[in-house]
N, C-alpha and C positions, 0 to 999 in steps of 0.2 A: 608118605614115609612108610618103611616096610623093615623089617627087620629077621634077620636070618636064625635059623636053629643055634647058631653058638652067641648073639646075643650083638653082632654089628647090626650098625642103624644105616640104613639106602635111604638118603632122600635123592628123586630122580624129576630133574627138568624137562616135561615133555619137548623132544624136538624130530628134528628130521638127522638124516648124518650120523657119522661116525660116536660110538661111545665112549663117551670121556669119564674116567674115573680119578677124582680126586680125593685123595684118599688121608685121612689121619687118625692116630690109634688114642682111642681114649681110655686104655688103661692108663695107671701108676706103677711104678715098683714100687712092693709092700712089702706084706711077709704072712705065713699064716698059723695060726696057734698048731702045735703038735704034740704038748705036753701041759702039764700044771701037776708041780711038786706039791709033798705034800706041806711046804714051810707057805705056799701060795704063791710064789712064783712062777712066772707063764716063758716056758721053753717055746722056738718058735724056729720058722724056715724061712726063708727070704724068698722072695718072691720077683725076678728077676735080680739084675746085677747090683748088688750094694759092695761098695769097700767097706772093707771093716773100720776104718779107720774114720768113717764120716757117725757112727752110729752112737754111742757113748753120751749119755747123758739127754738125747735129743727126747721129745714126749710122742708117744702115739698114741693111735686111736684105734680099739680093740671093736669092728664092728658086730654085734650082737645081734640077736634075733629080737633084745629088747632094747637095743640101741646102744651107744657109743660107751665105747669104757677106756676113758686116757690113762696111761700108765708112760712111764720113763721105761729106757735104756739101761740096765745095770751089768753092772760084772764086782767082782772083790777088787776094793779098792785100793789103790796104789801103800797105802799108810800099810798096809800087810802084806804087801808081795816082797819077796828078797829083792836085794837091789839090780839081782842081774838081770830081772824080769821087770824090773821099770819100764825101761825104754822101749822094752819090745810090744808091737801091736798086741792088743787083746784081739783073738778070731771069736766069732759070730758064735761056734759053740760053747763057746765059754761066758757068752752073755744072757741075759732073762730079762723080762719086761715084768715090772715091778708096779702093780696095780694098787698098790695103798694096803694090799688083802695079809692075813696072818695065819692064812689055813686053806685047803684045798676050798673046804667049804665055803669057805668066803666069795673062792672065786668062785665059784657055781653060782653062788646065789646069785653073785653080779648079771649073770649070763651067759660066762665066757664057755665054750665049747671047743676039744679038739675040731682044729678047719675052720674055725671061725676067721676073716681077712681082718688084717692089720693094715693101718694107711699113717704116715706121718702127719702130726700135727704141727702146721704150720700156717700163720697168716698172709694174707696178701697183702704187701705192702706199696706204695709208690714213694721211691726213694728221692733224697735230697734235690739232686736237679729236677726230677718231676718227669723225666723222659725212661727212668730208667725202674723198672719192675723186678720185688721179689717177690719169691714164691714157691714152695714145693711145685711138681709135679708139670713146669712147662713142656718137660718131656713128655706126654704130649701134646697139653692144654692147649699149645699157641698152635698144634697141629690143627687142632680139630678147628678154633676159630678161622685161622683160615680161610678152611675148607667152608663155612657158616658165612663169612665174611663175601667170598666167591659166590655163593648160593644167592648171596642177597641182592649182589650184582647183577648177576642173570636172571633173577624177576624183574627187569624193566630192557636191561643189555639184549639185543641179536646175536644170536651165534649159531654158526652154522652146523650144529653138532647135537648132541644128547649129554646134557651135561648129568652125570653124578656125583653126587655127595657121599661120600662112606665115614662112616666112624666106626673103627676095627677095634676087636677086646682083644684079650692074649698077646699082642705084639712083644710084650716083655717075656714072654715064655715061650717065645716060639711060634711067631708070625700066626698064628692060628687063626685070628679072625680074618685075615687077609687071602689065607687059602680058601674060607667057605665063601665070603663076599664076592670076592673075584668067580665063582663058578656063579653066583647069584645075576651080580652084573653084566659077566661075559666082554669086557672091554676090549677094544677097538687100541686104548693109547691110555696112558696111567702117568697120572702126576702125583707122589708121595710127597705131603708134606708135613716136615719134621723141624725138632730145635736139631741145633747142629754143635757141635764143642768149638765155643771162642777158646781163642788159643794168649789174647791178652793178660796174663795172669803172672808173674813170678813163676820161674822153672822150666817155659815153654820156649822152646826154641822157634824162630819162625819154619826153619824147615819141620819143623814136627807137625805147624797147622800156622797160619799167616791169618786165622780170620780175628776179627774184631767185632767188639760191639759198637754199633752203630757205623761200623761199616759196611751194610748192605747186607741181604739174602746171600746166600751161599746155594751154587750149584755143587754137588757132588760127585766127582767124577770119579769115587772107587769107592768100595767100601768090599766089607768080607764075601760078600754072596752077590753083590751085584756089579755089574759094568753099566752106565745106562746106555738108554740107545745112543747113538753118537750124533745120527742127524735131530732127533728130538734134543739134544742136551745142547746143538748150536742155533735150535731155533732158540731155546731159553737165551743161552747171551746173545743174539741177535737180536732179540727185542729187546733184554736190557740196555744192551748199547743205542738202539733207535730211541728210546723213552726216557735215557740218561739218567737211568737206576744203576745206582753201584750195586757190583755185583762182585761177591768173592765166591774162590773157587776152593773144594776142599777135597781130602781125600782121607780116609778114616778104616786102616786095617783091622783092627779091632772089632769092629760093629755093623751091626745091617738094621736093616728096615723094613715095612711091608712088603717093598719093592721085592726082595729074596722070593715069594712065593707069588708076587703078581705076574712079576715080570715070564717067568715059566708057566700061569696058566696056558690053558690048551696047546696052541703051537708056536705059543709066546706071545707077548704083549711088550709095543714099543714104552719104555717107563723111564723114568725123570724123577729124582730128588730133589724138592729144591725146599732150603731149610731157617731158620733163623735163628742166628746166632745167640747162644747160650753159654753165660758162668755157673760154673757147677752143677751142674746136673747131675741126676741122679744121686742126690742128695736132697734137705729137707730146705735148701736155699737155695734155687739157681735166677739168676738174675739177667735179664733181656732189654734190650733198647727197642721205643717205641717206633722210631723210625725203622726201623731193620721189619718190624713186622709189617709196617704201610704200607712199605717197597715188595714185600715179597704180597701181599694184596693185590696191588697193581699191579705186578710183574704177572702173578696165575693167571687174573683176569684176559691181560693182552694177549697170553700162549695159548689158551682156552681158544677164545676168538680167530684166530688164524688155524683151527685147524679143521679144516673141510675136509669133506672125503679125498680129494684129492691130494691134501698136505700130507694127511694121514695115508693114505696108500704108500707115496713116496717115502714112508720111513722106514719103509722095509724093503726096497728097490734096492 
């Protein structure tokens, strides 16, 4: 295992053949200290995409040089706003993280520092039926096992290729670990693996997204920055269909992935999302079906496998 100047981890399967990079980013969206009043309140930036509307009351965790400092979500509360300002969302800069402290002092002594990272606190849970998982931060926890899940496969599995394993930082700020990894790697063909937005929820039209939880892996056929390759995105449902993995398909104008900055290494790179479906994400509860992550296990593993120099040449023919 090898790890790059901006801080992604390369574990690399020695083989012969083409280089396969399977890739998932293991940051969080956070947020980072920028201020500390002097009532002791900690003013703060977000750290990839939050709605405002998820943040209110939730606890975090202020990481320190001396270690962790929870503090809540606050803003002035409703019992003192005019009424016309009830209903309307509180924005981001009108809230502070409220660390128990009664003076700037206080928070210093704590630890806390302008730049210091902020992370939600949240536990893991395994929910009622027993199949179904919550948790901050699947975006992109279930990424990275995967990609760990895959690796563990190919210590015993044949395959006729170089497999990689990446685990990318900055994805939430701007694919960053994915642009140094990929010059690292140098790949051959690129599979990003991501949670993807279930769309089962109250509100969601199915033309807006038709995927489900525990309906299967989701292939991704658009997203803001990327198209995948077309003949790599019909091997994926080609082998879902032969190995009789449900497989849903998605499309997500809004948002990108590693894939934005793999995909255009050097003279480009054939690359493939393929994702498991997620509730709420990018908030401090998103919640995932156990089966949807197996399927999308066994699905890496079979696409991984089939692709020889040969497979791989043809996907840019």
């Amino acid at each position: 295992m090898t790890q790059d100047k901006l801080g992604s981890l390369i574990c690399a399967r020695p083989g012969e053949g083409p280089r396969v990079m399977l890739v998932g980013h293991m940051d969080e969206i956070g947020f980072m200290v920028t201020h500390v009043t002097k009532e002791g309140f900690v003013k703060f930036q977000q750290l990839g995409g939050w709605w405002d509307q998820v943040l209110l009351g939730h606890r975090v965790v202020i990481k320190t040089r001396q270690g962790g400092v929870i503090g809540v979500i606050g803003a002035k509360p409703p019992h003192l706003l005019p009424a016309d300002e009830r209903s309307k969302v509180v924005v981001k800069k009108d809230m502070y993280i409220d660390i128990g402290a009664t003076s700037a002092d206080e928070v210093k002594a704590a630890g806390v520092r302008i730049g210091d990272p902020i992370v939600p606190h949240s536990d893991f849970v395994i929910l009622a039926n027993e199949k179904t998982y919550l948790s901050k931060a699947f975006d992109n926890r279930v990424g990275c096992a995967v990609v760990v899940d895959a690796l563990r496969h190919f210590q015993t599995a044949e395959t006729p290729n170089q497999v990689f394993g990446v685990q990318t930082v900055m994805e939430e700020v701007g694919v960053r670990g994915a642009t140094t990894s990929a010059r690292a790697v140098n790949p051959d063909v690129a599979i990003i693996l991501e949670s993807d937005i279930a769309g089962d929820v109250p509100g969601i039209k199915e033309e807006e997204t038709a995927v489900k939880l525990g309906g299967g892996p989701t292939v991704l056929v658009f997203d803001a920055r990327m198209i995948p390759n077309i003949k790599l995105r019909d091997l994926v449902v080609d082998t879902a269909e032969s190995l009789g993995i449900p497989l849903q398909f998605s499309a997500i104008a809004g948002g990108a992935t590693d894939g934005a900055a793999i995909h255009l290494h050097g003279t480009g790179v054939p690359t493939v999302v393929i994702g498991v479906p997620a509730r709420h994400i990018h908030s401090h509860g998103a919640i995932l079906h156990r089966d949807d992550y197996d399927n999308a296990v066994k699905l890496v593993t079979a696409v991984v496998a089939q692709l020889d120099a040969a497979t791989v040449e043809n996907l840019t023919r």
